[in-house]
C-alpha positions as CSV (number, residue, x, y, z in Angstrom):
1,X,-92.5,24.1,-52.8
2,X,-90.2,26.6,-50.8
3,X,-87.2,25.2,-49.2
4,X,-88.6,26.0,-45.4
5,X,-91.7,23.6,-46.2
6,X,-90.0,21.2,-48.4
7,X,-87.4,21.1,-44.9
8,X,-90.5,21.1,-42.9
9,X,-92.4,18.3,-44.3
10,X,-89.6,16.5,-44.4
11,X,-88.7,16.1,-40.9
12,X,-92.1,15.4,-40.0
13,X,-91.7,13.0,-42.0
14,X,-88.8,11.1,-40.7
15,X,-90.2,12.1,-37.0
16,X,-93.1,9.5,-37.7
17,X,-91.0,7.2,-39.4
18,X,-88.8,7.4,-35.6
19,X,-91.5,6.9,-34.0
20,X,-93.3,4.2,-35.7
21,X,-89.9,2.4,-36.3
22,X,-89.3,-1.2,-34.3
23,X,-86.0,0.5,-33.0
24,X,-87.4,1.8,-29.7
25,X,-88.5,-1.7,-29.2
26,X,-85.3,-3.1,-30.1
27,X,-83.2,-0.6,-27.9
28,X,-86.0,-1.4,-24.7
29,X,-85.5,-5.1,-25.5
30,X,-82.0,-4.7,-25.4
31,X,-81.5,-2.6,-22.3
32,X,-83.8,-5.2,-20.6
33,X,-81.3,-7.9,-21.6
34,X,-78.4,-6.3,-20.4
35,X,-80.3,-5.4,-17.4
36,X,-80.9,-9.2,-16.4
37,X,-77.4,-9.9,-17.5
38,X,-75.7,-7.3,-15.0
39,X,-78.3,-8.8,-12.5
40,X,-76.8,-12.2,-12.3
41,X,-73.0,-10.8,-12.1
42,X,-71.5,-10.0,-9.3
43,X,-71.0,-6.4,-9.6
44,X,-71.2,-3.0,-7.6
45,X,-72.6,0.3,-8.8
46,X,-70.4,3.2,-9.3
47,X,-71.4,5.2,-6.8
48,X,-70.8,2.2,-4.2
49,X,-67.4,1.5,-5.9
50,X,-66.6,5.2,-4.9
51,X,-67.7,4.8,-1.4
52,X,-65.8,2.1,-0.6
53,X,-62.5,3.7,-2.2
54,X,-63.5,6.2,0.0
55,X,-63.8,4.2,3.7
56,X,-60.8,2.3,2.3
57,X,-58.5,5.7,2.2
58,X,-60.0,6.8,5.3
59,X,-59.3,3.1,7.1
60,X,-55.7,3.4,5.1
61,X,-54.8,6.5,7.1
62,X,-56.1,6.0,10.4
63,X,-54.2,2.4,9.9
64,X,-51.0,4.6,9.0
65,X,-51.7,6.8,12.0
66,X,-52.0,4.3,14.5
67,X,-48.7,2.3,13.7
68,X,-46.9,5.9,14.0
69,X,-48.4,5.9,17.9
70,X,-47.4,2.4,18.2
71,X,-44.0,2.8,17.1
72,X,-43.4,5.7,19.6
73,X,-44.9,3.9,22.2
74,X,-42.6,0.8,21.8
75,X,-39.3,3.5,21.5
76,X,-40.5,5.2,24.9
77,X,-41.3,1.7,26.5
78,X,-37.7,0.6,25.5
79,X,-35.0,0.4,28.5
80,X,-32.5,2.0,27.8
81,X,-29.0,0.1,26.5
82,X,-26.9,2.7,28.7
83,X,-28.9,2.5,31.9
84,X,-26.5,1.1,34.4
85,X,-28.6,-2.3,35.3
86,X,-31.2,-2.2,33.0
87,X,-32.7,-5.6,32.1
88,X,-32.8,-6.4,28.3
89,X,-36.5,-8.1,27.2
């Protein structure tokens, strides 16, 4: 037998051995274990995870932006401490 058919033959071979093996059953009946499993935690996909980083960052800086106006407001709103008769809050 030439080495191209002996090869040949040989995956065949272990291609029907695959696909008549119990370990597609065992990797379905696994996954849908797992996917009950993940079903009763209290968990968040990954893409979800990332969206909410994302609104966070974006609520972070407008936060971050807002104090900044608020600070500058409360300077300009101050009297000021050498004002002849200015009345201290």
């Amino acid at each position: 037998m030439k080495p191209e058919a002996f090869l040949k033959d040989a995956q065949e071979k272990i291609g029907e051995l695959l696909r008549q093996s119990p370990a597609k059953d065992v990797e379905r009946n696994v996954k849908a274990v797992l996917a009950q499993g993940f079903a009763k935690l209290d968990i968040v996909t990954r893409e979800d995870f990332d969206t909410q980083a994302q609104v966070l960052a974006r609520t972070r800086q407008r936060l971050e932006e807002l104090e900044r106006r608020v600070a500058l407001l409360e300077q300009a709103t101050k009297p000021n401490d050498a004002t002849p008769g200015a009345v201290p809050r």
